[in-house]
mmJSON file of the N, C-alpha and C atoms, coordinates in Angstrom:
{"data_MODEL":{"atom_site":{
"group_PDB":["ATOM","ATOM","ATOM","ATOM","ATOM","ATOM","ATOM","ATOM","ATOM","ATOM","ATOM","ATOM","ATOM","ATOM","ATOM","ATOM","ATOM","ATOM","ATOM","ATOM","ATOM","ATOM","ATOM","ATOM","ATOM","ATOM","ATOM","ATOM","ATOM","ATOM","ATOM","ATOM","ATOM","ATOM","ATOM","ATOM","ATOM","ATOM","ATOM","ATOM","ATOM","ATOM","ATOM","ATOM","ATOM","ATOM","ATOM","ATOM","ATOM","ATOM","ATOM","ATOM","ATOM","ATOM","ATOM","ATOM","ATOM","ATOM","ATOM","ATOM","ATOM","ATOM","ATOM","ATOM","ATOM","ATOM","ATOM","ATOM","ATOM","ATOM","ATOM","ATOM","ATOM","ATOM","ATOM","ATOM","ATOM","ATOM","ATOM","ATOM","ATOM","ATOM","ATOM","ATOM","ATOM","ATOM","ATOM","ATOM","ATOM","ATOM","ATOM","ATOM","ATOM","ATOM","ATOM","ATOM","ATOM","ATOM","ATOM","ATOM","ATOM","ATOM","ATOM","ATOM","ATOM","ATOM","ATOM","ATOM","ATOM","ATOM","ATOM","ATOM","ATOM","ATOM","ATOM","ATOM","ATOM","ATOM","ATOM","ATOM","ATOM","ATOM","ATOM","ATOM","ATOM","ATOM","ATOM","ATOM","ATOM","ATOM","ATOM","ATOM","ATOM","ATOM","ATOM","ATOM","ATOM","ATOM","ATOM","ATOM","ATOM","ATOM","ATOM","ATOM","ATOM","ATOM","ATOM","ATOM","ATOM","ATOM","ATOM","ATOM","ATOM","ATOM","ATOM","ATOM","ATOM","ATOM","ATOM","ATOM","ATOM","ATOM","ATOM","ATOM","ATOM"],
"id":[1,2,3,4,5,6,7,8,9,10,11,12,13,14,15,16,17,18,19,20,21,22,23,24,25,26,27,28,29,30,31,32,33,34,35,36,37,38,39,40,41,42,43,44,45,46,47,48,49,50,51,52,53,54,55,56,57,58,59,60,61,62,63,64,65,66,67,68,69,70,71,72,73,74,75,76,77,78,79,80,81,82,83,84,85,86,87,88,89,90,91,92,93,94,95,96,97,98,99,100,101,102,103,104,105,106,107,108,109,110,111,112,113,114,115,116,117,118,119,120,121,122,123,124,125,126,127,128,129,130,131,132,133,134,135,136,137,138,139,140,141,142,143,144,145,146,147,148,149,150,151,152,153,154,155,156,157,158,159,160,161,162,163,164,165],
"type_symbol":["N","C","C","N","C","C","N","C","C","N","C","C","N","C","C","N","C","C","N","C","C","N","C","C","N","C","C","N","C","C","N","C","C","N","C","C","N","C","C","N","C","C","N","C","C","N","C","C","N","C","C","N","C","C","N","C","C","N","C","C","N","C","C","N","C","C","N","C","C","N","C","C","N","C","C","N","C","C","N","C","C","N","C","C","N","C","C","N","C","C","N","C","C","N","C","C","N","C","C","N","C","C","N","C","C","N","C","C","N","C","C","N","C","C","N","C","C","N","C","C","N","C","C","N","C","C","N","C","C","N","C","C","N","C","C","N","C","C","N","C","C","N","C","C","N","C","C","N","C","C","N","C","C","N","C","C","N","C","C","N","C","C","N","C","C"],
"label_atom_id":["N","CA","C","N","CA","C","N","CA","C","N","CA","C","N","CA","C","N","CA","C","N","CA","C","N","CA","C","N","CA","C","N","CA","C","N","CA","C","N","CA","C","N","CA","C","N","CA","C","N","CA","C","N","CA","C","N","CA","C","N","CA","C","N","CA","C","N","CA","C","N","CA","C","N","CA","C","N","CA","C","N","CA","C","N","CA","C","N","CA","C","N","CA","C","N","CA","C","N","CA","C","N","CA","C","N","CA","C","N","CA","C","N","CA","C","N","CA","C","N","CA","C","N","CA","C","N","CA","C","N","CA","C","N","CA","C","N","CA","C","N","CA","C","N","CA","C","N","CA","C","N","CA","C","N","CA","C","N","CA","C","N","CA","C","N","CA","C","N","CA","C","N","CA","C","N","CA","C","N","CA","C","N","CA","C","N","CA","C","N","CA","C"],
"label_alt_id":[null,null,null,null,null,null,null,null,null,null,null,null,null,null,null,null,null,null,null,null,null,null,null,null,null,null,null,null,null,null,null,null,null,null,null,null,null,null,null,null,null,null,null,null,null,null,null,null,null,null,null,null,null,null,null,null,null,null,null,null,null,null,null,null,null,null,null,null,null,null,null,null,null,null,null,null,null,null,null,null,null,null,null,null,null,null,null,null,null,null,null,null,null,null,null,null,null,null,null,null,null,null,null,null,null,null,null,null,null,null,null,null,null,null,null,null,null,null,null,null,null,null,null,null,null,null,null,null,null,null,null,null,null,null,null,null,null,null,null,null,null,null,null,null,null,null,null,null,null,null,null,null,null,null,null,null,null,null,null,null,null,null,null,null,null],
"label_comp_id":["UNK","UNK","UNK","UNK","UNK","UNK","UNK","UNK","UNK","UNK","UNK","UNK","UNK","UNK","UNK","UNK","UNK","UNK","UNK","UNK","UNK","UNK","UNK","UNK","UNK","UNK","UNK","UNK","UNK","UNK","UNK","UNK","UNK","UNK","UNK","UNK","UNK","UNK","UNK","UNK","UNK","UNK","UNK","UNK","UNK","UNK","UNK","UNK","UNK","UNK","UNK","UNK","UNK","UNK","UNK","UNK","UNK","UNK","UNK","UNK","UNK","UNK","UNK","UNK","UNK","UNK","UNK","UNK","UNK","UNK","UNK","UNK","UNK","UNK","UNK","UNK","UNK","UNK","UNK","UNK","UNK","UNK","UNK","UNK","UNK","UNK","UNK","UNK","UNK","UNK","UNK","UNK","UNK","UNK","UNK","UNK","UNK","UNK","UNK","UNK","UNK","UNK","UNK","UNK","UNK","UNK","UNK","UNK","UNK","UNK","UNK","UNK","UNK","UNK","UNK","UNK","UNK","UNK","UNK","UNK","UNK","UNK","UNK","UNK","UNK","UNK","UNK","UNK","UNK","UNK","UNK","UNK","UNK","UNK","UNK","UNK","UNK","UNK","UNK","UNK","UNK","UNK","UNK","UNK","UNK","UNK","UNK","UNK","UNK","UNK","UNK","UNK","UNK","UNK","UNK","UNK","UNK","UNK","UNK","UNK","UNK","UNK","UNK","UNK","UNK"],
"label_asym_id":["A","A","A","A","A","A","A","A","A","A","A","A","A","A","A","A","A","A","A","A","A","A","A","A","A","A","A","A","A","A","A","A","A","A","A","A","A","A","A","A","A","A","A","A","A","A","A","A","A","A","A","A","A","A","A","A","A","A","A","A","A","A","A","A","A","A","A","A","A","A","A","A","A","A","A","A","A","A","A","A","A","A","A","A","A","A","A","A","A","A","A","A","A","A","A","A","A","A","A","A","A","A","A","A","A","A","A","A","A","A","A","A","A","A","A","A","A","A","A","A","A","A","A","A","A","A","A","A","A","A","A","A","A","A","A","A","A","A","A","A","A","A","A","A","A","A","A","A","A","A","A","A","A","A","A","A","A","A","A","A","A","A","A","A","A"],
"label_entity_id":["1","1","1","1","1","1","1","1","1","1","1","1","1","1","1","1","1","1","1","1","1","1","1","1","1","1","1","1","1","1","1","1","1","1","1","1","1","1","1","1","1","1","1","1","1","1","1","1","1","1","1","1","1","1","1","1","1","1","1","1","1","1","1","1","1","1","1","1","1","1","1","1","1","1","1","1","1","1","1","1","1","1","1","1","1","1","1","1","1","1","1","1","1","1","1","1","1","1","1","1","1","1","1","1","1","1","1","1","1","1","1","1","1","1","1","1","1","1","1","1","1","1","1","1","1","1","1","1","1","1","1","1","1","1","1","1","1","1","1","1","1","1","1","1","1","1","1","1","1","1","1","1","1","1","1","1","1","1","1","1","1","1","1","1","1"],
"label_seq_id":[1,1,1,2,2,2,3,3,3,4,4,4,5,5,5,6,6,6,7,7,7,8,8,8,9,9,9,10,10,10,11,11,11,12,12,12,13,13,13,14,14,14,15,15,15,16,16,16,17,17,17,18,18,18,19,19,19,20,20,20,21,21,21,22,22,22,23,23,23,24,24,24,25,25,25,26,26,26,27,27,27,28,28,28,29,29,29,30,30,30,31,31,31,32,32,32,33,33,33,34,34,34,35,35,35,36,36,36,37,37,37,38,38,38,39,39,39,40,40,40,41,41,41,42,42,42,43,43,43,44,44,44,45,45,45,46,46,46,47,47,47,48,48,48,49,49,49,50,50,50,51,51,51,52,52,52,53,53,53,54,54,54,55,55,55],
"pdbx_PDB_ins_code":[null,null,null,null,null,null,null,null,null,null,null,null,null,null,null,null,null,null,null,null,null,null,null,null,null,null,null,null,null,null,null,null,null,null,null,null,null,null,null,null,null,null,null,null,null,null,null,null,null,null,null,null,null,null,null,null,null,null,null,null,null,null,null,null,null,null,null,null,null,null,null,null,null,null,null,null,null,null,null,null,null,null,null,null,null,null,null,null,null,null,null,null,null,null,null,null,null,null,null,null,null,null,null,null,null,null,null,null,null,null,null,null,null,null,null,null,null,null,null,null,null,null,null,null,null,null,null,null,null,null,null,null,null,null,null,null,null,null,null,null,null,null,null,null,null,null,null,null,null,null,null,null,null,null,null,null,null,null,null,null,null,null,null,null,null],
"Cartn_x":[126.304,125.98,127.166,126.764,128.002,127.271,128.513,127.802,128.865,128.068,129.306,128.966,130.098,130.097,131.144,130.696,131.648,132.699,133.615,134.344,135.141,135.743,136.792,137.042,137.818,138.835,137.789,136.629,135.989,135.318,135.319,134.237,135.037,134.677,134.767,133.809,133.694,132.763,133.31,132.545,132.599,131.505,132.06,131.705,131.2,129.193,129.201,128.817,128.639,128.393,126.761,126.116,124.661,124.648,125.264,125.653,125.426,125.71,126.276,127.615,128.118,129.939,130.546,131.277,131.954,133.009,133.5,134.64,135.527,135.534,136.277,135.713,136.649,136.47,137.69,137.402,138.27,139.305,140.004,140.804,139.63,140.139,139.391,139.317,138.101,138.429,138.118,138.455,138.376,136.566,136.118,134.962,133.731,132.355,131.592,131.503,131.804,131.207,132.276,133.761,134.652,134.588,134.245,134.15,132.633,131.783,131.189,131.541,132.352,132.812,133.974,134.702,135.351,134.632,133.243,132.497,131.988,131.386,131.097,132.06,133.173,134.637,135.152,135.141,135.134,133.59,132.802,131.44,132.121,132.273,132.258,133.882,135.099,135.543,135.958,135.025,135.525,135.133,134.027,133.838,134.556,136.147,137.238,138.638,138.082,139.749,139.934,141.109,141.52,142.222,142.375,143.096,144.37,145.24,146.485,146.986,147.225,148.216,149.334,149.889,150.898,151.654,151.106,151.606,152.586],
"Cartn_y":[57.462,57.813,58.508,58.647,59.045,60.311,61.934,63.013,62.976,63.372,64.346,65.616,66.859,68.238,68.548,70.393,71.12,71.676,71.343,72.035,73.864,74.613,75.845,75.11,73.735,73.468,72.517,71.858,70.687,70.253,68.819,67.997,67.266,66.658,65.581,64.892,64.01,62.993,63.12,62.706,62.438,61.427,60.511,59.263,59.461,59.927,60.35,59.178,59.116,58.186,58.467,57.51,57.372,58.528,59.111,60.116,61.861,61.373,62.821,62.936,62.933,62.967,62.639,63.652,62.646,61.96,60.9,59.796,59.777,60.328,60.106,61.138,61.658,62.233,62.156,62.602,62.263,63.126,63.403,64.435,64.956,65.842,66.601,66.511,65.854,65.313,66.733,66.797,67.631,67.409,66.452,66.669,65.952,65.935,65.501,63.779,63.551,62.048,61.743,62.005,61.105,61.478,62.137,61.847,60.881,60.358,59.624,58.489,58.273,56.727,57.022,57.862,57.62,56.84,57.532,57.184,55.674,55.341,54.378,52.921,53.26,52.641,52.371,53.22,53.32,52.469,52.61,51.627,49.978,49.883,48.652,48.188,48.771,47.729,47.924,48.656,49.089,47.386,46.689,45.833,44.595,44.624,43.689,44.143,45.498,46.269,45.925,45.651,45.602,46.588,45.942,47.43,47.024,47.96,48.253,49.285,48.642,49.073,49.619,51.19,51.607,52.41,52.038,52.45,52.13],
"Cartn_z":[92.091,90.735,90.091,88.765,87.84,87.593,87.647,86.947,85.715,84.994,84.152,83.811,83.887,84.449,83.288,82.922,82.233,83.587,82.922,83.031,82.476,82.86,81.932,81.002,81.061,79.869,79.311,79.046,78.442,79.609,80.028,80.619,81.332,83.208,83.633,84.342,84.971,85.428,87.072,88.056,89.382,89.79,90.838,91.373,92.525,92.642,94.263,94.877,96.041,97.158,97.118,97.84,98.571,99.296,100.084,101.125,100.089,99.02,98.12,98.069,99.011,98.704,97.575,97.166,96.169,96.614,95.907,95.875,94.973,94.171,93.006,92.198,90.948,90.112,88.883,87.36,86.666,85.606,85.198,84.405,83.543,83.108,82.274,80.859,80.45,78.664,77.74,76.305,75.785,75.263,75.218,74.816,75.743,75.276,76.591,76.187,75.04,74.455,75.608,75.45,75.936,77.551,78.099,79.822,79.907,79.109,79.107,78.902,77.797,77.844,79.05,79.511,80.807,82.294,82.377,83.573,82.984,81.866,81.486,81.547,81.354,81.591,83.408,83.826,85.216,85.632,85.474,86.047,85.771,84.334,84.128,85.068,85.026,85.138,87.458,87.616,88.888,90.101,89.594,89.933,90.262,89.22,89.39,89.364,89.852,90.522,91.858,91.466,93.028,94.2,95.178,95.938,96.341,96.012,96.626,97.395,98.843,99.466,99.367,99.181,98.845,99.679,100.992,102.154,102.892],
"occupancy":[1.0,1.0,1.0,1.0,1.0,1.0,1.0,1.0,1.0,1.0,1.0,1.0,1.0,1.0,1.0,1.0,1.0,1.0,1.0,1.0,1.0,1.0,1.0,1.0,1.0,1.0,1.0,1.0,1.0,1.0,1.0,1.0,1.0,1.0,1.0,1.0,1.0,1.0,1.0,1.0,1.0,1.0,1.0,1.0,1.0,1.0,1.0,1.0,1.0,1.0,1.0,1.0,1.0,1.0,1.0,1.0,1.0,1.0,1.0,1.0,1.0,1.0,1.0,1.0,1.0,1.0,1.0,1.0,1.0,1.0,1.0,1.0,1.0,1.0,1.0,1.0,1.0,1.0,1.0,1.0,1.0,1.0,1.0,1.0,1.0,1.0,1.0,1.0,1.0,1.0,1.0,1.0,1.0,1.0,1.0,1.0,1.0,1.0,1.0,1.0,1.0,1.0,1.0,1.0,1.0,1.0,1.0,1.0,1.0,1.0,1.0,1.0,1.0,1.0,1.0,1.0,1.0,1.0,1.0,1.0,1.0,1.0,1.0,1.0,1.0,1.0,1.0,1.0,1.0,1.0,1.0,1.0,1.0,1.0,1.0,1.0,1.0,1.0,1.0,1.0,1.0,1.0,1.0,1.0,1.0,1.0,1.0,1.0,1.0,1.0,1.0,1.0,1.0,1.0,1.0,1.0,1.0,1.0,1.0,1.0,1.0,1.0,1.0,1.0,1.0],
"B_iso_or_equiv":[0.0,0.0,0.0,0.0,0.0,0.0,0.0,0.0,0.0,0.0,0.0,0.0,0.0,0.0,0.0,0.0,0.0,0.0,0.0,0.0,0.0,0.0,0.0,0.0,0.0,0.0,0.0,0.0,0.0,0.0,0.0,0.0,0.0,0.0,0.0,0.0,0.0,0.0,0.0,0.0,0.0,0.0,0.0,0.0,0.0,0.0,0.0,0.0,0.0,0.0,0.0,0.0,0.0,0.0,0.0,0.0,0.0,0.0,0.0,0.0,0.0,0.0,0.0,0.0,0.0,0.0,0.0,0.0,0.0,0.0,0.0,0.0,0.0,0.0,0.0,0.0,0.0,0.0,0.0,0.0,0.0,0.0,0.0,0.0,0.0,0.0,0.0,0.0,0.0,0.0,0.0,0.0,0.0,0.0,0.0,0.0,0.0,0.0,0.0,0.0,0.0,0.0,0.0,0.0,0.0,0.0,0.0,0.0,0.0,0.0,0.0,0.0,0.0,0.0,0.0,0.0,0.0,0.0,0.0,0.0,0.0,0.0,0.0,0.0,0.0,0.0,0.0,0.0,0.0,0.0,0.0,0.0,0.0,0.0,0.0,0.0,0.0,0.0,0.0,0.0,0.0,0.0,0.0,0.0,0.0,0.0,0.0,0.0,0.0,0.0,0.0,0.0,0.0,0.0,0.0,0.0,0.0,0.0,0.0,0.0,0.0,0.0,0.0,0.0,0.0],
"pdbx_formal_charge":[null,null,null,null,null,null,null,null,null,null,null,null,null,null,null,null,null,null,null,null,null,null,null,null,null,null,null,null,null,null,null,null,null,null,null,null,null,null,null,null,null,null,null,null,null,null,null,null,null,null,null,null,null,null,null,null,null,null,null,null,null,null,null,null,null,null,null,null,null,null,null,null,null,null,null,null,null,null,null,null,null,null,null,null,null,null,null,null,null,null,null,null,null,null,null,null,null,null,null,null,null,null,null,null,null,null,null,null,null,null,null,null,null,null,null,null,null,null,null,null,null,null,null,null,null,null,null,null,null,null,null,null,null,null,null,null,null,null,null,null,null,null,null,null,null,null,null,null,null,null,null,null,null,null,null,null,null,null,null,null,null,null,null,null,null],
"auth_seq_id":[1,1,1,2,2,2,3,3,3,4,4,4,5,5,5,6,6,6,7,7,7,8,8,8,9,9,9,10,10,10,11,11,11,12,12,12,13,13,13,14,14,14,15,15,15,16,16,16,17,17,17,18,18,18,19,19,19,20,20,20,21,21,21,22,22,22,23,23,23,24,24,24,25,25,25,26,26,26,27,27,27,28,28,28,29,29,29,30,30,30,31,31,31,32,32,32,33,33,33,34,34,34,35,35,35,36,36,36,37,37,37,38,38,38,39,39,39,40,40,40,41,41,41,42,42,42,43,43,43,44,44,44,45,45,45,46,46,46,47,47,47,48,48,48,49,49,49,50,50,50,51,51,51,52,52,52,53,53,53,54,54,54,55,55,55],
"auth_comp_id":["UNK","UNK","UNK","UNK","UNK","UNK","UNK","UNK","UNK","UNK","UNK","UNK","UNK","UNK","UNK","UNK","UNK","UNK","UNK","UNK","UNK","UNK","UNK","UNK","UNK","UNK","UNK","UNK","UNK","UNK","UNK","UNK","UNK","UNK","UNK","UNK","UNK","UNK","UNK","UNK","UNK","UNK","UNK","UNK","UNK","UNK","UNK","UNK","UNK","UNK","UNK","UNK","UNK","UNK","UNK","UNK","UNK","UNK","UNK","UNK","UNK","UNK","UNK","UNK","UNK","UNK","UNK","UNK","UNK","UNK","UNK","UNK","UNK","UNK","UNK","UNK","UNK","UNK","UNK","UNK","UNK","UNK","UNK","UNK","UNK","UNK","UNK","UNK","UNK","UNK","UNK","UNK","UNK","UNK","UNK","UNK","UNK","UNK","UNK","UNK","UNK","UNK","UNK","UNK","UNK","UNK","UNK","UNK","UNK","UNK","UNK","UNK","UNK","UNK","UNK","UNK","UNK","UNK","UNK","UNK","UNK","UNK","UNK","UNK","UNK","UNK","UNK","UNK","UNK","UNK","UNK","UNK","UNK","UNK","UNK","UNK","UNK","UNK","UNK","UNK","UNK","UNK","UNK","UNK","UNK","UNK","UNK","UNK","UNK","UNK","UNK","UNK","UNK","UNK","UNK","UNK","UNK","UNK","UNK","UNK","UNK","UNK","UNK","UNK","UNK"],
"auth_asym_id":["A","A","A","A","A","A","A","A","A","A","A","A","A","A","A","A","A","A","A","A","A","A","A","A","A","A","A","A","A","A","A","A","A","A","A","A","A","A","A","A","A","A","A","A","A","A","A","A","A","A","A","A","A","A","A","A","A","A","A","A","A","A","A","A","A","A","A","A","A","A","A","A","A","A","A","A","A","A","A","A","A","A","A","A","A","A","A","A","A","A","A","A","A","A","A","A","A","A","A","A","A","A","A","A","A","A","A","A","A","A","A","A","A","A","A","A","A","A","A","A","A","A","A","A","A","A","A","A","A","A","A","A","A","A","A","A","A","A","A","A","A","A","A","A","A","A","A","A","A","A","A","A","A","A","A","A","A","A","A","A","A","A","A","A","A"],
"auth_atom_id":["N","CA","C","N","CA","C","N","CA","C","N","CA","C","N","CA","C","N","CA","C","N","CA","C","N","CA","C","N","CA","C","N","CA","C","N","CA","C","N","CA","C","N","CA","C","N","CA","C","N","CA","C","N","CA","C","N","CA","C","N","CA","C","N","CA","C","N","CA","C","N","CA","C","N","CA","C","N","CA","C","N","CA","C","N","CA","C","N","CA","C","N","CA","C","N","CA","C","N","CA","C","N","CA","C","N","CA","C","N","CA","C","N","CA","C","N","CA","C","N","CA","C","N","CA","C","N","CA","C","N","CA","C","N","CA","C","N","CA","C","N","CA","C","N","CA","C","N","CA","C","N","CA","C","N","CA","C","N","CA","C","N","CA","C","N","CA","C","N","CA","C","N","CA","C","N","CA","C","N","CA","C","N","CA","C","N","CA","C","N","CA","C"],
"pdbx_PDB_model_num":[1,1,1,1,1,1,1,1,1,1,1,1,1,1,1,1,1,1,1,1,1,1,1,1,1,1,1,1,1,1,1,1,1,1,1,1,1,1,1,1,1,1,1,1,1,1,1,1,1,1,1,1,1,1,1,1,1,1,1,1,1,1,1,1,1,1,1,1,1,1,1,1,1,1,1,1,1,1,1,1,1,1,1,1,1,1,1,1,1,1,1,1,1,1,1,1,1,1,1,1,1,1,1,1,1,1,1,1,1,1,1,1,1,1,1,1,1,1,1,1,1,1,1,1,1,1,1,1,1,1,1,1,1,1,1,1,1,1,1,1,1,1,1,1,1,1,1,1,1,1,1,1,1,1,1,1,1,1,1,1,1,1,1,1,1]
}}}
């Protein structure tokens, strides 16, 4: 699931697992609309990202 959380400085979003863990999380937007369209953005296009090896 997607949260989105205040932050000190504004708002970010985190990506937890089935488990609870989180996996991911995202910079800190100045307002709450926009760490929403951040997580909303991240849902949609995470499905045809790919992975790179940068090892």
């Amino acid at each position: 699931m997607f949260e989105v959380l205040k932050a000190s400085t504004g708002y970010f979003w985190r990506l937890k697992g089935g488990n609870g863990e989180t996996l991911c999380h995202s910079e800190v937007y100045t307002t709450k609309q926009s760490a929403e369209r951040g997580a909303e953005t991240a849902k949609r296009i995470a499905p045809s990202a790919s992975v790179v090896d940068r090892t």
